[in-house]
C-alpha positions in Angstrom: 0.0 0.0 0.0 2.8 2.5 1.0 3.4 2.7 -3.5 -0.3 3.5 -3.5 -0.3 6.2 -0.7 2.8 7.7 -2.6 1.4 7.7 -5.8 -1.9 9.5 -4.8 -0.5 11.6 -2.4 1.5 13.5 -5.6 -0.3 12.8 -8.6 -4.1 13.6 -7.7 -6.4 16.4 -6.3 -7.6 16.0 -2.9 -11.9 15.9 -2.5 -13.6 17.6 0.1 -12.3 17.9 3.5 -13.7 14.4 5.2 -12.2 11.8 7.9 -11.9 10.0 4.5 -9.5 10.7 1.9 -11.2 11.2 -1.7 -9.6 11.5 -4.7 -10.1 11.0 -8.5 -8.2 11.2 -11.7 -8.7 10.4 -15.3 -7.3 7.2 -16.5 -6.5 7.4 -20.1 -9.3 9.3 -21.1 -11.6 11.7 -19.5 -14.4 8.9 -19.6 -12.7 6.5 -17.6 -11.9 7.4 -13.9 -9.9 6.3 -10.9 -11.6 7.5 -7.5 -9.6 6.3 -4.4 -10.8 6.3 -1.1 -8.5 6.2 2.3 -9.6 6.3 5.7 -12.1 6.3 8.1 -15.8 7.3 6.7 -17.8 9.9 8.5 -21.4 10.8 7.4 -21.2 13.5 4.9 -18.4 11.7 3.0 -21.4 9.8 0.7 -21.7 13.4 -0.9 -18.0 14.3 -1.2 -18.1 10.4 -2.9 -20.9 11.6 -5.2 -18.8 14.6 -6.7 -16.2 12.3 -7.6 -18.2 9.8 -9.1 -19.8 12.1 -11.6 -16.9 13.3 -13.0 -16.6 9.8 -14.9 -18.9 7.9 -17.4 -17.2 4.5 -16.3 -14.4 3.3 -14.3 -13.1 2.0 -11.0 -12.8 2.5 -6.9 -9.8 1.5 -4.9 -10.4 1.2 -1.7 -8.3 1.2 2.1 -9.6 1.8 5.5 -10.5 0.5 8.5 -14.8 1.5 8.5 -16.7 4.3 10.4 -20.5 4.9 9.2 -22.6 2.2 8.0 -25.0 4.6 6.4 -22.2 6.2 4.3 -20.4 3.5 3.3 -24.2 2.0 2.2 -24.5 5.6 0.3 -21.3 4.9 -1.3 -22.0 1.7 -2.1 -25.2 1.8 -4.0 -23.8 5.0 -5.7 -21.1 2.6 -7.4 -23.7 -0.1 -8.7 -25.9 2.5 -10.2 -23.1 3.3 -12.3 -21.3 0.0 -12.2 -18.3 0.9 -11.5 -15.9 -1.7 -10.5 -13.9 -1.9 -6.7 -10.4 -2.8 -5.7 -8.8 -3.7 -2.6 -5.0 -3.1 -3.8 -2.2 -5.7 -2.6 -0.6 -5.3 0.6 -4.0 -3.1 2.0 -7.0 -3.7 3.9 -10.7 -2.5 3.9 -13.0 -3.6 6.9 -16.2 -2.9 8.3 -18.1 0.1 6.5 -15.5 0.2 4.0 -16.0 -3.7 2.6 -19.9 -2.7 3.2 -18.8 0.1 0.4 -16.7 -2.4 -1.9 -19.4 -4.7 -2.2 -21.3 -2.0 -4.7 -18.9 -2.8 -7.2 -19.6 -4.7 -10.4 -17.0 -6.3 -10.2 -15.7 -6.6 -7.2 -11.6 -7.3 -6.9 -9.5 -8.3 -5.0 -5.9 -8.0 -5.5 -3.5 -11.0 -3.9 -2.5 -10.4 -0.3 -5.4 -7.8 0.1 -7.5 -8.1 3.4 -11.6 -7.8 3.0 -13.2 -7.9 6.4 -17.0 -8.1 7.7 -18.5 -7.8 11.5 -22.2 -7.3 12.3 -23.5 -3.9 12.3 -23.9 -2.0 15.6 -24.7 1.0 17.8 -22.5 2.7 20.2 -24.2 3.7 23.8 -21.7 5.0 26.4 -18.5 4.3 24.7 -19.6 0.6 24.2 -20.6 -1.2 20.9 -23.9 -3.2 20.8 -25.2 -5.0 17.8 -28.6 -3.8 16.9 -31.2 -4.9 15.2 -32.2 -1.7 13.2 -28.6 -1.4 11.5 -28.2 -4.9 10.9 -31.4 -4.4 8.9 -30.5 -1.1 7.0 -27.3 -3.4 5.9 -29.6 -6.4 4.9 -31.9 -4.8 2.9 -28.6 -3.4 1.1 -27.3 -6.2 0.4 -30.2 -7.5 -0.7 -30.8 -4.5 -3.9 -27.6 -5.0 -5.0 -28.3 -8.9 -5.8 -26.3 -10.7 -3.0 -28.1 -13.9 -1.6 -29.5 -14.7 2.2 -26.5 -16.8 2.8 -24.5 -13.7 1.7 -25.9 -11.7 4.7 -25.5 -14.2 7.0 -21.9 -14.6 6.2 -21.1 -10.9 5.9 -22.8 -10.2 9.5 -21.5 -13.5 11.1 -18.7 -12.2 13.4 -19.9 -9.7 16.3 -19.2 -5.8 16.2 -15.6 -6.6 18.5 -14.6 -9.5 16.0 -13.9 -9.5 11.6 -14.7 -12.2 9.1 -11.8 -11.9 6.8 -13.3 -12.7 3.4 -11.2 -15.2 1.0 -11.5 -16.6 -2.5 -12.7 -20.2 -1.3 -15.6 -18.4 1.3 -16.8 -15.6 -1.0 -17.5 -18.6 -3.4 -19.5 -20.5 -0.8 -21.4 -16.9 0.4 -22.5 -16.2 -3.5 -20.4 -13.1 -3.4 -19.1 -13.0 -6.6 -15.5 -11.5 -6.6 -12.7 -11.8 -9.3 -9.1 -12.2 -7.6 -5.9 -11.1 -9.6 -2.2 -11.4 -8.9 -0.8 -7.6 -7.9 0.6 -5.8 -11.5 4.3 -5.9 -11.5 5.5 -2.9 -11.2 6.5 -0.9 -14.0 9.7 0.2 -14.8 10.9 3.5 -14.8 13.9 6.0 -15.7 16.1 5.8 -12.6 16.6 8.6 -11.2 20.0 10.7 -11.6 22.3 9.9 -8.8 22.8 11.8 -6.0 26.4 13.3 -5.9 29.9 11.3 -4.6 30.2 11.9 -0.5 33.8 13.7 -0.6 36.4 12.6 1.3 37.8 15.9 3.2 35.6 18.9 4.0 33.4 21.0 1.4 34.1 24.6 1.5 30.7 27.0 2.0 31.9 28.4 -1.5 31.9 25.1 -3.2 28.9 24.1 -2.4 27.5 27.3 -3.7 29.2 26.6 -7.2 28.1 23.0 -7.3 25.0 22.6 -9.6 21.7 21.8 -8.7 20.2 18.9 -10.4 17.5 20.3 -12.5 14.0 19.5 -12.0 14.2 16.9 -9.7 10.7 17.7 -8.2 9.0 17.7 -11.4 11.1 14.2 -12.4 9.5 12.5 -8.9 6.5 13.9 -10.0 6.1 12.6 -13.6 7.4 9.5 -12.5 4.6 8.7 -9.9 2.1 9.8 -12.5 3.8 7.4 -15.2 3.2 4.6 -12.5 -0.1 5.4 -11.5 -1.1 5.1 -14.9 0.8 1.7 -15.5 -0.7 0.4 -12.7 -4.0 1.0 -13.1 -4.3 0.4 -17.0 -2.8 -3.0 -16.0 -5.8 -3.6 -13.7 -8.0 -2.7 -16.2 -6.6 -4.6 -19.0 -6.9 -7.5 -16.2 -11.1 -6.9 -16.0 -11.1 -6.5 -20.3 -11.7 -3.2 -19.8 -9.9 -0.3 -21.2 -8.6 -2.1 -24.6 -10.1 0.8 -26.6 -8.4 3.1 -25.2 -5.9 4.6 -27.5 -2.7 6.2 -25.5 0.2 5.2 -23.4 1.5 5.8 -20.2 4.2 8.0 -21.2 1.2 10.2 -23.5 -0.7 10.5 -20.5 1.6 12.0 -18.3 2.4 14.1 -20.6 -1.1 15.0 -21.2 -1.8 15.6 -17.5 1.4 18.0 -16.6 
């Protein structure tokens, strides 16, 4: 997760101010869109969600974060299958509670190898203690219920109690009827390496050589391209994995240039 962190944290525009972190990009085209989302999510973040999501005919959600509010993440979630957009949980990250309530919206829904999907029951929280309830529980039900999953599906994704997590794998999401498509992590590309950094002299550097020694040029804008240019790989990888984006007629190196 720490490439995916990186990579988002330079290359794309942050969404409104929420607990979560929202942000979206074009990938490849200004039809297809990327919209990650990082964090805990708070009410209020369903709209900041909606923003994104409009700014894109078709295309994907990647998801990380640990939960927060069921009806958000329910918000989110149904927002995603209306306009069937697929969901990722990278390699390396996790998504639990409200978030995998979220990621189940997708159509598909992926999971990248070594990526962690977790479920509990929904609850309430009186006095600083968590209490499963019946009226949450239900919101999530019906849920999962309009966007197709079966009665064993809810029993399996509300199984574990609010303190524990159902971690959800290949071999179980197959035996719930939650269908999910599971792909091996995209290598990742290679890019220019950077210039290296100058030789550590031997004896003391004089204030006036240092002045005269020249500044690599551009370095900033280097890091930058080059986190864009593997965004890009990455994700049109993951697309190419689903059969999606084949039409779409540019490379990685265009698009960064594009996008500068």
């Amino acid at each position: 997760m720490n490439r995916f962190i990186l990579v988002t944290a330079s290359l794309l525009c942050a969404g409104a101010a929420s607990a979560a972190t929202i942000v979206a990009a074009p990938v490849g085209s200004q039809e297809t869109g990327a919209i990650i989302v990082s964090g805990t999510l708070q009410p209020g973040d369903d709209e900041a969600f909606a923003k994104r999501l409009m700014q894109f005919p078709k295309g994907i959600v990647v998801f990380q974060g640990e939960g927060g509010d069921l009806e958000a993440a329910i918000k989110i979630g149904t927002a995603i299958r209306l306009k069937n957009y697929a969901t990722l949980v990278p390699a390396d990250s996790h998504c639990a509670s409200a978030c995998a309530v979220a990621w189940l919206g997708g159509a598909p829904r992926i999971m990248e190898d070594g990526s962690q999907i977790g479920f509990h029951a929904a609850y309430t929280l009186k006095n600083g203690q968590t209490k499963e309830a019946g009226a949450p529980n239900a919101l999530l039900g019906a849920y999962l219920g309009k966007i197709g999953l079966p009665d064993r599906a809810v029993v399996y994704i509300t199984a574990a109690p609010p303190e524990g997590m159902t971690w959800l794998s290949a071999a179980d999401a197959e035996k719930a009827g939650i269908d999910v498509k599971t792909i091996a992590a995209p290598k990742a590309p290679r890019l220019a390496a950077a210039s290296p950094e100058p030789r550590v002299l031997a004896e003391p550097v004089r204030s006036e050589q240092l002045k005269a020694r020249p500044k690599p040029p551009h370095r900033r804008a280097d890091v930058r391209a080059n986190n864009h240019r593997y965004f890009v790989a990455w994700m049109m990888e993951t697309l190419r994995r689903l059969g999606a984006g084949q039409s779409a007629n540019f490379t990685a190196r265009d698009n960064v240039t594009r996008n500068r």
